[in-house]
Phi, psi and omega in degrees: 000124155298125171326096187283330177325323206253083193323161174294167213250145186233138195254109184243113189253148176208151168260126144335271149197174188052268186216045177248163184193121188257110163245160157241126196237121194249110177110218193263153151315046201255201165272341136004286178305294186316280191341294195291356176276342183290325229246247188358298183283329174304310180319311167298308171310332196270353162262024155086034193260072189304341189206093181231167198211118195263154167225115198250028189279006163233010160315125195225099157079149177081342180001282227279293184300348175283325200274342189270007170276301166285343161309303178301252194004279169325321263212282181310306208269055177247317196274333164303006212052007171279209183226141154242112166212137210259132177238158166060033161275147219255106190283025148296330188266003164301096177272196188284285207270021140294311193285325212275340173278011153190094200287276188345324174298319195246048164052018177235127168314172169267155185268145229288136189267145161320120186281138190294147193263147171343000000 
């Protein structure tokens, strides 16, 4: 159920250069927000946009349905060859195998792969 106290999230998209592209997602988080935030990066992508970088330090509720976004997000532009990388997401609600399907967003390396024996 929504909050009516609590407005929907305002999506502020900015092109960079090229093909870099910046959203900021400001305030609560409701699925409303989540939608258009889903709706913004297909948008972007589909306009050749490659290299993007959401800033959630002012994300308010919802964390799990905001990670399932940039998960799928992440998962598309890895095989288009871009980048995704996520600022202020709030790491209580971050478990291991949310971080381990896409380590490179949230800054933990991968663990080192075993070299195959002769």
């Amino acid at each position: 159920m929504v909050d009516p106290r609590q407005p929907s999230a305002r999506l502020i998209v900015m092109w960079t250069i090229r093909h870099h592209a910046q959203v900021t997602v400001d305030g609560h988080a409701d699925g409303d927000a989540v939608e258009r935030l889903d709706r913004a990066l297909n948008l972007i992508m589909r306009a050749h946009g490659l290299h993007i970088t959401v800033d959630l330090t002012r994300l308010q509720g919802r964390d799990v349905d905001v990670l399932e976004v940039l998960a799928a997000t992440w998962h598309r532009l890895s095989h288009a060859g871009g980048r995704l990388h996520v600022v202020g997401l709030r790491r209580r609600l971050v478990t291991d195998p949310e971080v381990s399907a896409f380590p490179e967003v949230f800054g933990r390396p991968r663990s080192p792969t075993r070299p195959h024996p002769a």
